[in-house]
C-alpha positions as CSV (number, residue, x, y, z in Angstrom):
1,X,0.0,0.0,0.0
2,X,1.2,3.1,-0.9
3,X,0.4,6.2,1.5
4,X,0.8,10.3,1.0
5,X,0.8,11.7,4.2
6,X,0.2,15.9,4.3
7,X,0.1,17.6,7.5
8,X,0.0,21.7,8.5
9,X,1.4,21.7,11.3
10,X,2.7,25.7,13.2
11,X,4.1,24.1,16.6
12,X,5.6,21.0,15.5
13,X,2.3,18.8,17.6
14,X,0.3,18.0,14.1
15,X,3.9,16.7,12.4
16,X,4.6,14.7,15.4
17,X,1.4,12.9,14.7
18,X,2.0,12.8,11.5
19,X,5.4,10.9,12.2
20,X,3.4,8.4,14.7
21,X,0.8,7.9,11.9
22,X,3.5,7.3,9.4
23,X,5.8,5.1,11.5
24,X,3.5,2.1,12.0
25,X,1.8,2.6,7.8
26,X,5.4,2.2,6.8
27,X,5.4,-1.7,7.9
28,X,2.8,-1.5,5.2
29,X,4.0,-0.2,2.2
30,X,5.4,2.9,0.7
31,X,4.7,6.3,2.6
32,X,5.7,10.1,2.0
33,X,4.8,12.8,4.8
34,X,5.1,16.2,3.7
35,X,4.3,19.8,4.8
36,X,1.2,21.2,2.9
37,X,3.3,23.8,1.6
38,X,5.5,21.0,-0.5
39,X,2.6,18.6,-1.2
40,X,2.6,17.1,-4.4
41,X,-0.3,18.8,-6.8
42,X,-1.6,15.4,-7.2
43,X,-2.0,12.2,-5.1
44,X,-0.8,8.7,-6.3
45,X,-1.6,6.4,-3.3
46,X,-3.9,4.1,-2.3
47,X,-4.3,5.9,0.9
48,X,-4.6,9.7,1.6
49,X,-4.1,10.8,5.4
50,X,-4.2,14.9,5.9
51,X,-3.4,16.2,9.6
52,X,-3.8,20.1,10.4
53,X,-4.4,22.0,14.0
54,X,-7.8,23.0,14.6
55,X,-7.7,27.2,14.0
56,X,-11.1,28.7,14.8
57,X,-12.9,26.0,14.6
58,X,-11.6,24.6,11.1
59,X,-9.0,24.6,9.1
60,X,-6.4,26.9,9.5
61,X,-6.6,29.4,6.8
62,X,-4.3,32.6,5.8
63,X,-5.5,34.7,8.6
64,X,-5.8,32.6,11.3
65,X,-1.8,31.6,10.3
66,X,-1.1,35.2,10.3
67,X,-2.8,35.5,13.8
68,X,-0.6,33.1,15.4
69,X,2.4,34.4,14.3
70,X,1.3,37.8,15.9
71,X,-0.5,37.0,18.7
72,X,1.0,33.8,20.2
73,X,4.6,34.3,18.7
74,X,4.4,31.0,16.4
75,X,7.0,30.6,13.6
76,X,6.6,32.4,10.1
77,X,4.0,30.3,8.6
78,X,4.2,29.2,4.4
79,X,1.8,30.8,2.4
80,X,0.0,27.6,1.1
81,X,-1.8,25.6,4.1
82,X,-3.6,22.5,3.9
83,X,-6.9,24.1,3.0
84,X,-5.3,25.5,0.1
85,X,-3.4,22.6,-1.1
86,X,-7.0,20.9,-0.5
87,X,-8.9,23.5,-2.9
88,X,-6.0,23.0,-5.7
89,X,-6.3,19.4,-6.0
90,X,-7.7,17.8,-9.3
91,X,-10.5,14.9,-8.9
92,X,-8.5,11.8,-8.6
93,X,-9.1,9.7,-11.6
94,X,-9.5,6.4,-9.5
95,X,-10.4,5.3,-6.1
96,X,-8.1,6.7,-3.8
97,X,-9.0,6.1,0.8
98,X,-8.9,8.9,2.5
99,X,-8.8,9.6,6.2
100,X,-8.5,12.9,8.1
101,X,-7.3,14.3,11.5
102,X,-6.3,17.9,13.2
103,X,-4.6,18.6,16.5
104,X,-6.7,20.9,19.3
105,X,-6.4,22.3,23.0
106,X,-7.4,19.9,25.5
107,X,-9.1,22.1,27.6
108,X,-11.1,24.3,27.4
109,X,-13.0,22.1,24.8
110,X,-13.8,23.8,21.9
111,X,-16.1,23.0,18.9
112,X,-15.2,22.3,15.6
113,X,-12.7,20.2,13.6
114,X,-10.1,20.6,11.0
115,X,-10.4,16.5,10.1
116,X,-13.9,17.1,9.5
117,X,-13.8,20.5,7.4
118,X,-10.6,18.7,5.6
119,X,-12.9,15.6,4.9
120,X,-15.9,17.5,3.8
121,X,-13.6,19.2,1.3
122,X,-11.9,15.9,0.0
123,X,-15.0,13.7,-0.2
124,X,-16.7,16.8,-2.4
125,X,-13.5,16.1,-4.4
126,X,-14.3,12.7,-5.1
127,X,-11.9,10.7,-2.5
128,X,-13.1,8.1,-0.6
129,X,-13.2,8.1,3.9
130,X,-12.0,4.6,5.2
131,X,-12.6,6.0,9.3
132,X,-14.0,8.9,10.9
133,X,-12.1,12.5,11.0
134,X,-9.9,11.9,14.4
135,X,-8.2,14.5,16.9
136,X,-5.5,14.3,19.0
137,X,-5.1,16.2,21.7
138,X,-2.5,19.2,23.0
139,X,-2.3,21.2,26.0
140,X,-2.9,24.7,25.4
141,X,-2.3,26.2,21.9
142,X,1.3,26.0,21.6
143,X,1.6,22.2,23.1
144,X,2.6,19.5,24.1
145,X,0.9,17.0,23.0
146,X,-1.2,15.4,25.4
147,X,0.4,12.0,27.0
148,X,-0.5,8.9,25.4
149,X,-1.2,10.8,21.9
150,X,1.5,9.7,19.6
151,X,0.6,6.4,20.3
152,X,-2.9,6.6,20.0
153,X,-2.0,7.9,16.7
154,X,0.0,4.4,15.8
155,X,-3.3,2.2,16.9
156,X,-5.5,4.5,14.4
157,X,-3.0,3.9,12.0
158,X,-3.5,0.5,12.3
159,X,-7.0,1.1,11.7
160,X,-6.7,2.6,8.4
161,X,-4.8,-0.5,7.3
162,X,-7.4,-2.6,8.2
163,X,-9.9,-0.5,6.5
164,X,-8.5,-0.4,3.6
165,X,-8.0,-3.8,3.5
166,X,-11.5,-4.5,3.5
């Protein structure tokens, strides 16, 4: 099975999933992670797993990337996000899984979902969701990642293999 991974990721918690996620699909088969801003412009893989962080209450888009850089001192952020790499992408010309996940404060729990905006998007598209959109967890906006998360990203990993298996 070959698997594109694409995450957004500002404080390094969305990668690290990312990295988890990939880790145990590489037993599997083939798998490239890359940042949005380097994603290929078109996906060839069986499997399709996008990862951002939750910014007010979706995905993050040019402004809300711009606001935390200013207001909580992240990083310089790239211009092209996952939401944009998402609205650039052709229809795929075959049947190609998909599954979706975002990273998001612990507490105070907040509503909304970048894996389900990110999903929306790609099903519209024409791809085709294997498992629910998933979060993982992070304390506060700039991180960690909640205990325990990495590895709960592994064990969903393994549940996209076997639902693309079947």
């Amino acid at each position: 099975m070959r698997t594109l991974i694409v995450v957004e990721s500002v404080w390094g918690n969305t990668q690290q999933i990312g990295a988890a996620i990939a880790a145990r699909l590489a037993t599997t088969g083939d798998v490239d992670l890359v940042a949005a801003a380097d994603a290929p412009g078109e996906v060839d893989a069986d499997l399709l797993v996008v990862g951002a962080p939750t910014h007010a209450f979706g995905l993050p888009s040019a402004k809300t990337r711009a606001g935390a850089v200013q207001q909580q001192g992240a990083p310089a952020q790239p211009d092209q996000g996952l939401r944009e790499w998402i609205a650039a992408l052709p229809r795929p010309t075959r049947s190609i899984a998909v599954a979706t996940f975002d990273t998001k404060v612990d507490k105070p729990r907040l509503p909304g979902s970048a894996a389900k905006k990110a999903m929306k998007r790609l099903i519209a598209l024409g791809y085709l969701p294997v498992e629910r959109p998933e979060t993982f967890r992070v304390h506060g906006y700039t991180g960690p990642l909640v205990d325990g998360e990495t590895d709960r990203a592994g064990a969903w990993a393994e549940q996209l293999v076997r639902a693309v298996a079947t």
